[in-house]
N, C-alpha and C positions, 0 to 999 in steps of 0.2 A: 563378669558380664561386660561384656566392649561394643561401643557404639559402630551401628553399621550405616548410620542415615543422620545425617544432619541439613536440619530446614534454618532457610536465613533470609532476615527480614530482608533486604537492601535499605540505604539509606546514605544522605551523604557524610555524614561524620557519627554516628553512632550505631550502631551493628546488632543486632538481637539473633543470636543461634540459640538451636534444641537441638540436642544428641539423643537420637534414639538407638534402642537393640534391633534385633531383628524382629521383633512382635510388636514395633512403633511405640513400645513406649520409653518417655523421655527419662533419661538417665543424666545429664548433667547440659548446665542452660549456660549461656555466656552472653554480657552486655559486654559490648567492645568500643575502644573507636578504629577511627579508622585505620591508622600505624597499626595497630593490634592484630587487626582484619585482616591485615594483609599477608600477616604469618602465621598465623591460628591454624592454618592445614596443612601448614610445610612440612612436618616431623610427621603425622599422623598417618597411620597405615588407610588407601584406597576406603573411601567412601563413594557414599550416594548423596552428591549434595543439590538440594531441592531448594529453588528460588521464584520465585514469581518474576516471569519475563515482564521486567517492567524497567526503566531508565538504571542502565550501569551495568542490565545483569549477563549480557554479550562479552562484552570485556572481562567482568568475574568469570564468566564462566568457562572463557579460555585460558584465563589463568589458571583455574582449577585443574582442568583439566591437563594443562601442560605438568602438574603434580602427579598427575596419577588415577585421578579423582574421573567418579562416572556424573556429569553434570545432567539435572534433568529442568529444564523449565518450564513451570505450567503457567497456561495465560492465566492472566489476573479476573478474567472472568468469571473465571472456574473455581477460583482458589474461594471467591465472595459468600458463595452460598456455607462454606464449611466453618466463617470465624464468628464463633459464638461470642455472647455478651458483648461488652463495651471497646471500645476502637483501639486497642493499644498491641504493641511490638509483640507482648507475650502471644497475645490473641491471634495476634497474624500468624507467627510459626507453626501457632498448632492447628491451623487450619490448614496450612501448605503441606503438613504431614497428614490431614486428612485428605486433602486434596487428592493427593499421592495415594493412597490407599483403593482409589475409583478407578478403575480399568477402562473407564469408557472418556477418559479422557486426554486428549492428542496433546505431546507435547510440542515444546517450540525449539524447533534446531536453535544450535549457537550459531549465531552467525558470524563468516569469517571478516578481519579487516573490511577484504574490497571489499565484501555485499554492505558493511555498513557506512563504507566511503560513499558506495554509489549510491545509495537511501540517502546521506546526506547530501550529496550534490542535488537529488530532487527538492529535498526540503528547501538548499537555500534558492532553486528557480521559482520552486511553489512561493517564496517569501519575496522573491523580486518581481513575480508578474502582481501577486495581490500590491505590492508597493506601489509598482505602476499604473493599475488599472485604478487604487485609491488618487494618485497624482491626476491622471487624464478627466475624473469623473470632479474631482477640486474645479482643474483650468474649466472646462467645463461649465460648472456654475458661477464661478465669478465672471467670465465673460460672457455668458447670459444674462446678467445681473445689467450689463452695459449695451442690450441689445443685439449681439454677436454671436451665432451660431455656429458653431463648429460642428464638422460631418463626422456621420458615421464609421467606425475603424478604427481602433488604434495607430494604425500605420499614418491614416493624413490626418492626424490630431497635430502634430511638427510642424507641418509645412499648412497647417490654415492658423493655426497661433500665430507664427512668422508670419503671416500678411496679416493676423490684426495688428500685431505690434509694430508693421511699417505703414499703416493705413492712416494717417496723420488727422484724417475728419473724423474720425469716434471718442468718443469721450473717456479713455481710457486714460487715468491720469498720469505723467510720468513718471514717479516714482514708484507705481503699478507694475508701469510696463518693464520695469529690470527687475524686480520681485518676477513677474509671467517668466521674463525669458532664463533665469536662473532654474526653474523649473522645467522649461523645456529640454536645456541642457541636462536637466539630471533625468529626464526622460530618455534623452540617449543613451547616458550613461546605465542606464537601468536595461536598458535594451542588450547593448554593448554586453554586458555584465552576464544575462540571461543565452547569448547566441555563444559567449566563451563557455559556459557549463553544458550547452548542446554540444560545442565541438569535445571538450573531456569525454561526454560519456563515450560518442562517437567514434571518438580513439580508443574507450576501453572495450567498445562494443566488436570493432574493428579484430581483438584477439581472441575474443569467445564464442568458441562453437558453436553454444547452444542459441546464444543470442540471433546469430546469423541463421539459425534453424529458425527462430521464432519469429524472423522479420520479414519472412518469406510466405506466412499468414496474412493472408489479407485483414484490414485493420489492425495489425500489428507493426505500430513502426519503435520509430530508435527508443522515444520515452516509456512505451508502453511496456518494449523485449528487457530495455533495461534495470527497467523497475520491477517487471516480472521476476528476473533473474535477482534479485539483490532480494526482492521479500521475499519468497517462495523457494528457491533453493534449486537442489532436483526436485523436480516433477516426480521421479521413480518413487520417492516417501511414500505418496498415495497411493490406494488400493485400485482407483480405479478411477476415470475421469469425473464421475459423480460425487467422487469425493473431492476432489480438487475445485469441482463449480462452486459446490457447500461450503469450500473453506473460504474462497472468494464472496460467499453470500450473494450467490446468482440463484441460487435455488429457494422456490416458495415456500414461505411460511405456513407452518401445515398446525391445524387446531383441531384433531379427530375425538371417535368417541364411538366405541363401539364399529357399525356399521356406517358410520355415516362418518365421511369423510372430506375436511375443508380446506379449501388451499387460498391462501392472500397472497399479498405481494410477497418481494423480496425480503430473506433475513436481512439482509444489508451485515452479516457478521464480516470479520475480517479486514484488509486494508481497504480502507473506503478509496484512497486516492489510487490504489492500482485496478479497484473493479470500477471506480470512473475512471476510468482511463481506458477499458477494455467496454465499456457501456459507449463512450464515445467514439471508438475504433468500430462497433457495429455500427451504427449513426451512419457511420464517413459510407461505409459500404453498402449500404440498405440505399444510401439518397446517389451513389454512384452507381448502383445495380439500375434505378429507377431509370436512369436515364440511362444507359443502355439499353432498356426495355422499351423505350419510345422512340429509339433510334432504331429497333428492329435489331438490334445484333444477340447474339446467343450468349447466355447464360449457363454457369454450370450448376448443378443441383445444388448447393448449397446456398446459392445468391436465388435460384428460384422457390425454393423452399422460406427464404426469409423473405420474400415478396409477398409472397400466400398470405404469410402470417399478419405480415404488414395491412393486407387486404381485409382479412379477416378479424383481428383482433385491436389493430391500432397500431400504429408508430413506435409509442412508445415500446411495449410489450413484445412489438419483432426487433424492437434493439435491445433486450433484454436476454431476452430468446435466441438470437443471433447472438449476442456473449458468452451465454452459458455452453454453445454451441462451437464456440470457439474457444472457449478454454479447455473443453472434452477435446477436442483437435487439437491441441498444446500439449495435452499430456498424453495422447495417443503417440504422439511425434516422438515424446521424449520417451517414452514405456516402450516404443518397436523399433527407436530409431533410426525413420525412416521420415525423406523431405514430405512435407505438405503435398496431398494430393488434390485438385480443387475435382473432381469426377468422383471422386468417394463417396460413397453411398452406402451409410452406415448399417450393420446387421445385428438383430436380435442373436445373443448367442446361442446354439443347439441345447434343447432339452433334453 
């Protein structure tokens, strides 16, 4: 009897595998560290090896697979419901081998180098706007604190600090005010920091077909196409645009029962920072459609259709709506490949 399936905890220095047969059960268990880890599947004839997509397991899994190896990753969501008893590494593998056994559950592409460069280039602008915006909202209250109100905008936050700090009748004491300006400087810098990771993406976005398809969506720009492409992969994976809104978690939370049927808000599943990102790219579009509508100029069905909505149900709910709606248009583009039509006018398919 020879193992066809091994489940593996991830971890940074100690390793828990299960080798199972072809009928999932386990046949020989391995605590490793990490040295060990990293040759334990080299000699071994093609496996199925099962991990929970969670921190590390992108780079295992290209490793594996550079071996030979059929890599599958299940989100850690899914894996939760199947680990019986008390919290430990045994407990986790045999649940990832249960996991595995469920048909109804999607797994998670490995993802290549660039897509996890370009997820990190967002992380570190995600970590340098919150730095900034924590800095701006600081200056902010210590120069309130002396009567000093500084205007709305991140942008003339710079240049109204700089006139308190040359303003010689406020009570700002002087060894304050080179503490203030050391901080504005590093507001530049932070600035500076965050417009060099726009121009990277910019330049990787510059070689990617699909990216220059995606940006050609209305509320689709550079951060949105390129964070699309580095989480989400091909588009083609999906069965069908309703699948791809779900996995974004644009689609309502549904609580049924029998005949009666209830629908909430959003699951909110999936990467929170690229469906806010496509949440605010509806936003941009619904309050630019508005104002072409009071300008009198024409509209195409799609900006009129999320006006209705807007009319009818709320703001928020037509940029919800208008997302969901443009994610199905994201993957229609990539499933026919063919550019963005803004006159398209979606059809029920023939029964």
């Amino acid at each position: 009897m020879h193992a066809t399936t091994v489940a593996i905890d991830l971890a940074k220095e100690v390793f828990e595998l299960a080798f199972a047969d072809g009928q999932g059960r386990v046949i020989e268990r391995k605590r490793l560290s990490r040295r060990a880890f990293a040759r334990v599947l080299e000699r071994r004839p093609p496996l199925r090896v099962l991990m929970e997509a969670c921190g590390s397991a992108h780079y295992w899994g290209r490793r594996f697979e550079r071996q030979g190896h059929a890599v599958r990753l299940i989100p850690a969501r899914d894996v939760r419901p199947y680990v019986r008893g008390n919290k430990t590494d045994r407990h986790d593998v045999a649940g990832i081998l249960e996991a595995d056994r469920c048909g109804d559950i999607h797994p998670v592409p490995v993802k290549t180098p660039g897509q996890q460069g370009i997820q990190a280039q967002h992380r570190l602008r995600e970590h340098l706007k919150r730095e900034r915006t924590a800095t701006i909202n600081l200056l902010r209250g210590i120069l309130r604190e002396f009567g000093l109100a500084i205007p709305l905008g991140a942008s003339r936050v710079p240049a109204a600090v700089r006139d308190a700090l040359e303003d010689g009748d406020n009570e700002l004491p002087m060894a304050l005010r080179h503490s203030v300006a050391d901080q504005v400087q590093r507001l530049a810098q932070l600035t500076a920091d965050m417009t060099a990771i726009e121009s990277r993406l910019a330049e990787s976005a510059s070689r990617d077909v699909a990216v220059q398809r995606y940006r050609s969506v209305p509320g689709i720009g550079l951060l949105t196409a390129t964070a699309l492409r580095a989480s989400a992969g091909d588009l083609s994976r999906f069965r069908n645009g309703r699948q791809f809104a779900a996995w974004l978690g644009l689609t309502p939370r549904e609580h049924s029962s029998g005949h009666k049927r209830r629908l909430g808000g959003l699951t909110k599943r999936g990467d929170v920072y690229l469906r806010t990102l496509l949440i605010h790219g509806a936003r941009a579009v619904l309050q630019a459609a508005r104002v072409k509508q009071r300008r009198g100029q024409a509209l195409d069905p799609l900006r009129q259709w999320a006006l209705a909505v807007q009319d009818t149900r709320g703001h928020n709910v037509a940029a919800c709506a208008l997302a969901n709606k443009l994610a199905r248009r994201l993957w229609a583009m990539e499933h026919h490949g063919h550019a963005f039509d803004p006159g398209h006018v979606s059809q029920r398919p023939a029964t």
